[in-house]
C-alpha positions as CSV (number, residue, x, y, z in Angstrom):
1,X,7.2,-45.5,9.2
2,X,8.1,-49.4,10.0
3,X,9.2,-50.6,12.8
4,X,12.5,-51.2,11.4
5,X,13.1,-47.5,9.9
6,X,12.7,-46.3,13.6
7,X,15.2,-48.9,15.4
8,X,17.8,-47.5,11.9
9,X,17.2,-43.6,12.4
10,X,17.1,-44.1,16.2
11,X,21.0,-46.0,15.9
12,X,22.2,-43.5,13.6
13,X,21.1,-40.2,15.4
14,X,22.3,-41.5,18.9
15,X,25.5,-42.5,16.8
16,X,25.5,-39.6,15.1
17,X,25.2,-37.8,18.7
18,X,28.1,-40.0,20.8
19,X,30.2,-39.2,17.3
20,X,30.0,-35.1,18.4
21,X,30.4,-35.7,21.6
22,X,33.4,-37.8,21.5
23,X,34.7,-35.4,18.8
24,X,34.4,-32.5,21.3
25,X,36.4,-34.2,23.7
26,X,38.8,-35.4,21.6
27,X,38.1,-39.2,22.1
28,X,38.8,-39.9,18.3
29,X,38.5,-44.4,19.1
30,X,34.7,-43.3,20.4
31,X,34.7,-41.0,17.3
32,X,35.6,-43.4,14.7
33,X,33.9,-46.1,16.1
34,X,30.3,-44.3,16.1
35,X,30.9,-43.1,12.6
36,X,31.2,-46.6,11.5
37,X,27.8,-47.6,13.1
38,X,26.0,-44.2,11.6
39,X,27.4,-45.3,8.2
40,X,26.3,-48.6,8.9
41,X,22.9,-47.1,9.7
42,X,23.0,-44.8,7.0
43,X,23.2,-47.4,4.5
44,X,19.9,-49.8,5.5
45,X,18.6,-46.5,5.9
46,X,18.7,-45.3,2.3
47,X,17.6,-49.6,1.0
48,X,14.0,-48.4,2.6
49,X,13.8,-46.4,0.1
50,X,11.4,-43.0,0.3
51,X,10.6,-44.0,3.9
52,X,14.1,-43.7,4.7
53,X,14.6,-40.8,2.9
54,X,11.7,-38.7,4.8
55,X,12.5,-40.1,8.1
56,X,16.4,-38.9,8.1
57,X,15.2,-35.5,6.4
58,X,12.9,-35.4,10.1
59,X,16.6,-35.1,11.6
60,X,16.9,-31.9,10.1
61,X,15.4,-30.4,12.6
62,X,17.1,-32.5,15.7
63,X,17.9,-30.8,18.8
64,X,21.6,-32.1,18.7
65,X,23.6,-30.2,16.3
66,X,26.0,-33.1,15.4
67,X,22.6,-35.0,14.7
68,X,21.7,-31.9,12.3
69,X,24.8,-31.9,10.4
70,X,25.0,-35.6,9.6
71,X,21.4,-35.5,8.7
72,X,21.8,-32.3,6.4
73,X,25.0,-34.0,4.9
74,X,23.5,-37.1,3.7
75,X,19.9,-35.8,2.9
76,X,22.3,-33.6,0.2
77,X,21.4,-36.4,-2.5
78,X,17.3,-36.0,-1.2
79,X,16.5,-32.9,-1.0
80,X,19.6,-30.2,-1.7
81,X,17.9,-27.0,-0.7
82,X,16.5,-28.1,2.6
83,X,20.2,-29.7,3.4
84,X,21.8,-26.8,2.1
85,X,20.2,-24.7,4.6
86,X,21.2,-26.3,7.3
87,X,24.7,-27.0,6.6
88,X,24.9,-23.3,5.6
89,X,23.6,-22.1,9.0
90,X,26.5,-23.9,10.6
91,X,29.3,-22.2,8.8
92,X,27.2,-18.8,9.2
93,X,27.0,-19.3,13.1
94,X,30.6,-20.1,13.3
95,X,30.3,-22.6,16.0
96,X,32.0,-26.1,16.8
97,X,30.5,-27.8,13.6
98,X,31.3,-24.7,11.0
99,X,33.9,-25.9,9.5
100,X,32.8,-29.6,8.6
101,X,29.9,-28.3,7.3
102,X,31.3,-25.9,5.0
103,X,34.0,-28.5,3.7
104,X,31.1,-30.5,3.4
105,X,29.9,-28.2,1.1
106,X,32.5,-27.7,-0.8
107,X,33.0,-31.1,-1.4
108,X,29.4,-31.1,-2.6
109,X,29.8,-28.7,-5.1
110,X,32.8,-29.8,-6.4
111,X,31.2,-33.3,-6.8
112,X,33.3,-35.2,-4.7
113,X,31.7,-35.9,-1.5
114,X,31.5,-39.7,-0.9
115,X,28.9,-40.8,1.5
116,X,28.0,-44.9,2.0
C-alpha cells in the first residue's frame, strides 16, 4: 500500500468515526461536516484503483462500527457479498446503525444508492 492510500483510508475512517460519533450526540454541523471529508476521502480513494479498493475492504473489519458501515456501504460496488454481510449484521443486531444499513440496502437493491 502507498504511502498515500494510508494518509486517504486513515482521513476517511477517523472521519468516518467523528461522523458516528457526532451522529450519536446529535451534533449534525460535526456530522455533516465529517461526511464531506470521508466523501472527499472516498473519492481519491477509489482513483488508486485496486489498492484502494482492498485497503477500504480492510475496514470491513474495523473496530468502530460507524467505520464498518461506511466501509461495507461503499465497498457494495467491490465486493457485494463481503459488504452485504456486514451491512446485514447491522440491521440483524438491531443496534444504533440498523436502520442506515438496511436503507442502505434497499437503496442498493433498488439501484439507486448514489455514492461519490
Amino acid at each position: 500500500m502507498t504511502e498515500r492510500v494510508r494518509e486517504l483510508i486513515a482521513t476517511y475512517r477517523s472521519s468516518a468515526e467523528k461522523h458516528g460519533e457526532a451522529t450519536r450526540k446529535g451534533d449534525y454541523r460535526k456530522a455533516n461536516k465529517h461526511h464531506d471529508i470521508l466523501n472527499d476521502a472516498l473519492v481519491e480513494i477509489r482513483k488508486t484503483g485496486k489498492i484502494g479498493a482492498a485497503a477500504l475492504m480492510d475496514l470491513l473489519t474495523d473496530d468502530d462500527d460507524s467505520v464498518r458501515c461506511w466501509a461495507a456501504t461503499h465497498c457494495l460496488v467491490v465486493e457485494e457479498p463481503a459488504a452485504r454481510r456486514v451491512l446485514q449484521q447491522f440491521v440483524d443486531d438491531g443496534g444504533f446503525l440498523a436502520m442506515d444499513a438496511e436503507m442502505v440496502l434497499k437503496e442498493w437493491d433498488k439501484g439507486t444508492l448514489k455514492t461519490p
